[in-house]
C-alpha positions as a LaTeX table, in Angstrom:
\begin{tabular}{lrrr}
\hline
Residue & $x$ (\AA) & $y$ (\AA) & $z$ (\AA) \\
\hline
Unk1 & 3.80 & $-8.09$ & $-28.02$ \\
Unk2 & 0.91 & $-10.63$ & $-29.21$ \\
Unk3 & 1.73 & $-14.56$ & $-30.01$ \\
Unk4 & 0.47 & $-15.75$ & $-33.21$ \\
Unk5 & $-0.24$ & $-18.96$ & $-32.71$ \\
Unk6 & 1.28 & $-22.14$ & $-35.10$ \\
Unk7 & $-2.22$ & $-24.67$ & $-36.10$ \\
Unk8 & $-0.03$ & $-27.53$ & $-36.52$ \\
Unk9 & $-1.00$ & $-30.51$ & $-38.84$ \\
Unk10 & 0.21 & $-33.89$ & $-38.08$ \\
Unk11 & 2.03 & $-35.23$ & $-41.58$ \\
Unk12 & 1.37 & $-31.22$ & $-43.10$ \\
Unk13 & 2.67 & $-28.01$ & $-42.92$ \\
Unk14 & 3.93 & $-26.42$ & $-41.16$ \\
Unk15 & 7.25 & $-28.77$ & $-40.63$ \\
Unk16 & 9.05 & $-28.81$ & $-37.58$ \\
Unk17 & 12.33 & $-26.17$ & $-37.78$ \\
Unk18 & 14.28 & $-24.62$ & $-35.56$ \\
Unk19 & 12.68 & $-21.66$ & $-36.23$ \\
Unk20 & 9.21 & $-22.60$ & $-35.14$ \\
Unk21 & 10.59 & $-24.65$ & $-32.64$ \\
Unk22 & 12.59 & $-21.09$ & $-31.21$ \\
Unk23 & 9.22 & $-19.40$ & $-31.44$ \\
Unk24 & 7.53 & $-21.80$ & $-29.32$ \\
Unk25 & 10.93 & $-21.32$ & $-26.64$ \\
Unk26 & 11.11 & $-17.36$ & $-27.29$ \\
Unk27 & 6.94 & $-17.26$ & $-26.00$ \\
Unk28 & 7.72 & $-19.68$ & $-23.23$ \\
Unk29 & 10.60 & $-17.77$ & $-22.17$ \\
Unk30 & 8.98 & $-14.08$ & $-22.70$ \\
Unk31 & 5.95 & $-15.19$ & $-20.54$ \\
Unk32 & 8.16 & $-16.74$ & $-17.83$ \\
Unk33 & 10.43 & $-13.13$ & $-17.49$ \\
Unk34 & 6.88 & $-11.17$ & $-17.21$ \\
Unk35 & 5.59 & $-13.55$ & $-14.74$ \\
Unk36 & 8.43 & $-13.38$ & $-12.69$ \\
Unk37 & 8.44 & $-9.45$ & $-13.04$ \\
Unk38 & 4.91 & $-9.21$ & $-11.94$ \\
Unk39 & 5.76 & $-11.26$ & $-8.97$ \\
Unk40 & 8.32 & $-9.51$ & $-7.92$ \\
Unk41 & 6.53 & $-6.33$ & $-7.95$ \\
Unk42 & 3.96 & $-7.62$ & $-5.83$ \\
Unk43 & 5.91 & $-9.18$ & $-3.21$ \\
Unk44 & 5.40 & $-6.30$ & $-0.87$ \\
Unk45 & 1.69 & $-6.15$ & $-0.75$ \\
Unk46 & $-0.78$ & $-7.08$ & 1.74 \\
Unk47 & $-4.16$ & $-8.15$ & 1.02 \\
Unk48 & $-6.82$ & $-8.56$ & 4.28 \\
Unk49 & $-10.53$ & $-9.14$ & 3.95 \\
Unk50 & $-13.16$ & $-7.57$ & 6.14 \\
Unk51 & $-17.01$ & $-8.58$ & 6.16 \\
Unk52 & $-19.71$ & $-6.05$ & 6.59 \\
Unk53 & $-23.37$ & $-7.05$ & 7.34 \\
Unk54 & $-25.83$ & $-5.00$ & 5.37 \\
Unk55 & $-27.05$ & $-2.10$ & 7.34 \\
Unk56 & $-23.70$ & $-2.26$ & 9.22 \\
Unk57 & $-20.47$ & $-0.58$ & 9.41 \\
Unk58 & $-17.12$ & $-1.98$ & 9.91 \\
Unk59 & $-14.01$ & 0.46 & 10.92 \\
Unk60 & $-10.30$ & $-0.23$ & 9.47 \\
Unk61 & $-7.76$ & 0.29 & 10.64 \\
Unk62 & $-5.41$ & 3.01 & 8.40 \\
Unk63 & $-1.68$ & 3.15 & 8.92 \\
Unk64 & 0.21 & 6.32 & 9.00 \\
Unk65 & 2.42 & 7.03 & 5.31 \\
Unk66 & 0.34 & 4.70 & 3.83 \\
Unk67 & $-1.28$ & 3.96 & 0.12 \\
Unk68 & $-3.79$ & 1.08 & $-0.73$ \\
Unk69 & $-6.76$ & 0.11 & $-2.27$ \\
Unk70 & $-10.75$ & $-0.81$ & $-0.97$ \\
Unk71 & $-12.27$ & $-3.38$ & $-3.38$ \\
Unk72 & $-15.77$ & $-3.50$ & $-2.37$ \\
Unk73 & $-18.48$ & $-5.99$ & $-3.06$ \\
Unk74 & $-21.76$ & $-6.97$ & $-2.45$ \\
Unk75 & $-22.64$ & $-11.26$ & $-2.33$ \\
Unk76 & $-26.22$ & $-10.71$ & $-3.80$ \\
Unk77 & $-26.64$ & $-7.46$ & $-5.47$ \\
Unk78 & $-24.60$ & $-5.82$ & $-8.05$ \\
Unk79 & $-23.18$ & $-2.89$ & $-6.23$ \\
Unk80 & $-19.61$ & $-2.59$ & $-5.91$ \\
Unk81 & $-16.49$ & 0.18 & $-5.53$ \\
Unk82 & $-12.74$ & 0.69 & $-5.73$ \\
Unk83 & $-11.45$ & 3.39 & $-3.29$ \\
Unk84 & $-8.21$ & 4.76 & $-3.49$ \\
Unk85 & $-7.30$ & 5.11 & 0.30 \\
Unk86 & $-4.33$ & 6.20 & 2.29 \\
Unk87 & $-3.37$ & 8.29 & 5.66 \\
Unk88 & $-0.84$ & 10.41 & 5.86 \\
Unk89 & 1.97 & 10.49 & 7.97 \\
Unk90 & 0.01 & 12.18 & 11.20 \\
Unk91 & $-2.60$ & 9.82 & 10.51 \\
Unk92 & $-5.29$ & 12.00 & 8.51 \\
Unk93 & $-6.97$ & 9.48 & 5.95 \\
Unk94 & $-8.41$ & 10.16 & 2.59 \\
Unk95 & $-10.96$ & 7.89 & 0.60 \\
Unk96 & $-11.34$ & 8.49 & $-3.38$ \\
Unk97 & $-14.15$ & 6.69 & $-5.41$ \\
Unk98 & $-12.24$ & 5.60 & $-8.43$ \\
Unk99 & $-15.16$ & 3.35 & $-9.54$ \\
Unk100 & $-18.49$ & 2.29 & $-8.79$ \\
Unk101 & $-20.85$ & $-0.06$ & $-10.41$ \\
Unk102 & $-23.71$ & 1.20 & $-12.47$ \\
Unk103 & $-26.05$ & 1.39 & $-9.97$ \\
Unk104 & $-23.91$ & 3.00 & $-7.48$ \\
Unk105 & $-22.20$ & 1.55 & $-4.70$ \\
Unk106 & $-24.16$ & 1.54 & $-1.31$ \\
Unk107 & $-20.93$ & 2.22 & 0.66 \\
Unk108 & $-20.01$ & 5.47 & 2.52 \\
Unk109 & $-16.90$ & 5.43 & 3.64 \\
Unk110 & $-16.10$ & 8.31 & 6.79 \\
Unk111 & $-12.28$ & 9.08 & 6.98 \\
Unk112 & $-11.37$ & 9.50 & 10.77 \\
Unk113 & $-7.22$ & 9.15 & 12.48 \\
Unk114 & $-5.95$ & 6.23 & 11.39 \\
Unk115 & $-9.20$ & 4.53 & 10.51 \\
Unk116 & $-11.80$ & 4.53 & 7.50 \\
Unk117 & $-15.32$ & 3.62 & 8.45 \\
Unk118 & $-16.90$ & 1.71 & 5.69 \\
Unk119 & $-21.20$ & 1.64 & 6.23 \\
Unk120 & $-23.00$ & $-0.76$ & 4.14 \\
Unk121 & $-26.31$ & 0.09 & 2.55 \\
Unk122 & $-25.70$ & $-2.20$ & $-0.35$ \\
Unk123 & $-28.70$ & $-4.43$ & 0.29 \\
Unk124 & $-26.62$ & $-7.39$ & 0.80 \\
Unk125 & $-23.80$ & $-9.02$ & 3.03 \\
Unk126 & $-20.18$ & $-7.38$ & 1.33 \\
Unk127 & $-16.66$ & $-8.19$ & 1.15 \\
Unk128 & $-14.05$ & $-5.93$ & 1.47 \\
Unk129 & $-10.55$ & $-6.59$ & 0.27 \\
Unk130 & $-7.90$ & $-4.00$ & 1.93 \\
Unk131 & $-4.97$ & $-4.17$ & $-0.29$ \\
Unk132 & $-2.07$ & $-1.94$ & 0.71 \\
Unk133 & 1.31 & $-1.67$ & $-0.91$ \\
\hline
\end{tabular}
């Protein structure tokens, strides 16, 4: 549901009612319950940040039964991924390119037992952010 938003006047239209005064308290209130909903349904997740030199690789560390998220980025260059990632409950990992920048990546990501190596031939310094639910 979109706000329309009241342009109010001083001394003009539109006057001050308890209906426009409700609208401003029904938006208020509406965007307070979604903000607390979105919240909530993030309070189990886990973000953790890893560096990677260009030319380098960095290895993470994969739990066993779990789902999460690689946002990769480069500091200088344009290239950048999301990875769907996960390991399954004997420890077998799986990476999934769900989006890459335009100009591709410059990751390669090598699943192994409980770890995903990430190698960086982005051209620049990167960031990954591990985010894990």
């Amino acid at each position: 549901m979109s706000y329309t938003k009241t342009n109010w006047v001083n001394g003009g239209p539109p006057a001050l009612s308890a209906e426009n005064l409700n609208k401003i308290e029904d938006g208020i209130y509406n965007n307070d319950a979604a903000i607390a909903a979105a919240v909530s349904a993030m309070a189990g997740w886990k973000i953790k940040k890893y560096d990677v030199a260009n030319s380098s690789t960095v290895n993470i560390p994969i739990e066993s039964a779990t789902r999460g998220l690689f946002f990769i980025t480069a500091y200088s260059t344009t290239r950048a991924a999301i990875y769907a990632v996960g390991a399954n409950s004997s420890g077998t990992t799986r990476s999934t390119l769900i989006a890459a920048a335009s100009g591709g990546s410059g990751f390669t990501l090598t699943n192994n037992t409980n770890e995903i190596n990430v190698a960086n031939g982005s051209g620049s310094q990167a960031a990954i952010f591990y985010l894990t639910v």
